[in-house]
C-alpha positions as CSV (number, residue, x, y, z in Angstrom):
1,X,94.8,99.0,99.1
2,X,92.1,98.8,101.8
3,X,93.8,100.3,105.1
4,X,91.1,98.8,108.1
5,X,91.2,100.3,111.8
6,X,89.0,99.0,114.3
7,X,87.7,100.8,117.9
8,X,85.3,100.2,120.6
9,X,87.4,97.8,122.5
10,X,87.9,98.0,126.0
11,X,87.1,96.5,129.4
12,X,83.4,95.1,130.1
13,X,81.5,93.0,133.0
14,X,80.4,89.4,131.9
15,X,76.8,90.4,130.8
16,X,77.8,93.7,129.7
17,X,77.5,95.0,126.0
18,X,80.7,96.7,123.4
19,X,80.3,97.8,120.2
20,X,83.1,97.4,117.6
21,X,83.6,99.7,114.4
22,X,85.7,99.4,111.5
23,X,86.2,101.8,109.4
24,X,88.2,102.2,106.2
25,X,90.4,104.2,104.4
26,X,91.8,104.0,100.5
27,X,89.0,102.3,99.5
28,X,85.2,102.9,100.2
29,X,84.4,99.4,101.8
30,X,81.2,99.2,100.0
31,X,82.5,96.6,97.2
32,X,84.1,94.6,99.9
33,X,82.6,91.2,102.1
34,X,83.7,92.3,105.5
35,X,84.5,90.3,108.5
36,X,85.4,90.2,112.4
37,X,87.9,87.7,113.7
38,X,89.4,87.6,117.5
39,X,92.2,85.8,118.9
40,X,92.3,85.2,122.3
41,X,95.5,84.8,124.5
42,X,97.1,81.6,123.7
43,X,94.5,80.3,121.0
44,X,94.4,80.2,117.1
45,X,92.5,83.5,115.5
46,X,89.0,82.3,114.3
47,X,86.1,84.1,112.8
48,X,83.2,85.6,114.4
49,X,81.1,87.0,111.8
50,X,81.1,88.1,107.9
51,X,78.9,90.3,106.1
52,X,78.3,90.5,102.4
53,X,78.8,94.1,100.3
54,X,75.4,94.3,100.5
55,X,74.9,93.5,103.8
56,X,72.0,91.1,102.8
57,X,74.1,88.2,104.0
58,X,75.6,87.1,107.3
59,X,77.3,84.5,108.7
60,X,78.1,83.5,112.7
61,X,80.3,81.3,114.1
62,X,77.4,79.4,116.4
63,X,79.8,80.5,119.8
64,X,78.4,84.3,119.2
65,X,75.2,83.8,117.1
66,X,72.2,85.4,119.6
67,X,74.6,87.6,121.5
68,X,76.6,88.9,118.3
69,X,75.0,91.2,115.6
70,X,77.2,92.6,112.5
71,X,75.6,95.4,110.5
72,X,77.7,97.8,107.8
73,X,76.9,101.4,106.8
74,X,77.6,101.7,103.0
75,X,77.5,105.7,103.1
76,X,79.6,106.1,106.1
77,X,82.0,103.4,105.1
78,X,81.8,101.9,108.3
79,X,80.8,98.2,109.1
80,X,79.9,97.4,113.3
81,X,79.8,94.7,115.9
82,X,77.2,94.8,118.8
83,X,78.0,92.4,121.0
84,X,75.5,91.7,123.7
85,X,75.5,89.4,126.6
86,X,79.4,88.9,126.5
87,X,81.3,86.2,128.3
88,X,84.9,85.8,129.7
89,X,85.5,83.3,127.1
90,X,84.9,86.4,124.6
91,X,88.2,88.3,125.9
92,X,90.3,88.5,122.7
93,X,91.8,90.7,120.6
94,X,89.3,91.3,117.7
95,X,90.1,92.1,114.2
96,X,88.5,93.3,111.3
97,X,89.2,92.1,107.9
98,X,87.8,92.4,104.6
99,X,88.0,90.9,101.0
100,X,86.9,92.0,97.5
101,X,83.3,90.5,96.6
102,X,81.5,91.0,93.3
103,X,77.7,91.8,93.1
104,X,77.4,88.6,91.8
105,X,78.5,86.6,95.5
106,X,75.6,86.2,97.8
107,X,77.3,84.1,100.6
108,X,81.0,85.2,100.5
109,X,83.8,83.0,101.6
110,X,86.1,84.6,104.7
111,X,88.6,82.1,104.4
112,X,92.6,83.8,102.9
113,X,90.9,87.7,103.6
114,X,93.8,89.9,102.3
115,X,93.4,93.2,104.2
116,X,93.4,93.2,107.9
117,X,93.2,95.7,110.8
118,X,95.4,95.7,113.3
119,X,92.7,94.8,116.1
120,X,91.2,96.0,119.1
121,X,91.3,94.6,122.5
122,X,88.1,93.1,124.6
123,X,88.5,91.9,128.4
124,X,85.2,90.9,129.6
125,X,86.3,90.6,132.8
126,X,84.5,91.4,136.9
């Protein structure tokens, strides 16, 4: 069992910058594809970003790509979000999630992940 818990939320200025953490518990996250999703007030959660175990792929939802950069640290079981250039529309609550992936999978699949933080809040917001 993979326990998640996400920080770094808060509020920001349109243009501003946040960083997001996960970090894990139970399980060292290193053997697991790792992703972000948000879900803003009134809306359906979607994804954001994934990384693989390795961290040699990643994949962006095209609203964040440029602005959005996910990066994982395998030693201090930890996987961040820098998120640069942020926008109203960006105000959501922001979860990470994460899925066992093999050696084997280069470009994992985020859909049905089975463990799941219980999020952290962003207001981008003047």
């Amino acid at each position: 069992q993979v326990q998640l818990v996400e920080s770094g939320g808060g509020l920001v200025q349109p243009g501003g910058s946040l960083r997001l953490s996960c970090g894990a518990s139970g399980r060292t996250l290193s053997s697991y594809a790792v992703a972000w999703f948000r879900q803003a007030p009134g809306k359906e959660r979607e994804f954001v970003v994934g990384i693989s175990r390795s961290g040699g792929s990643t994949t962006y939802a095209d609203s964040v790509k440029g602005r959005f950069t996910i990066s994982r640290d395998n030693a201090k079981n930890t996987v961040s979000l820098q998120m640069n250039s942020l926008k109203p529309e960006d105000t959501a609550v922001y979860y990470c999630a994460a899925k066992y992936s093999t050696v084997t999978v280069i470009r994992p699949d985020y859909r049905n992940m089975p463990y799941w933080g219980k999020g952290t809040l962003v207001t981008v917001s003047s």
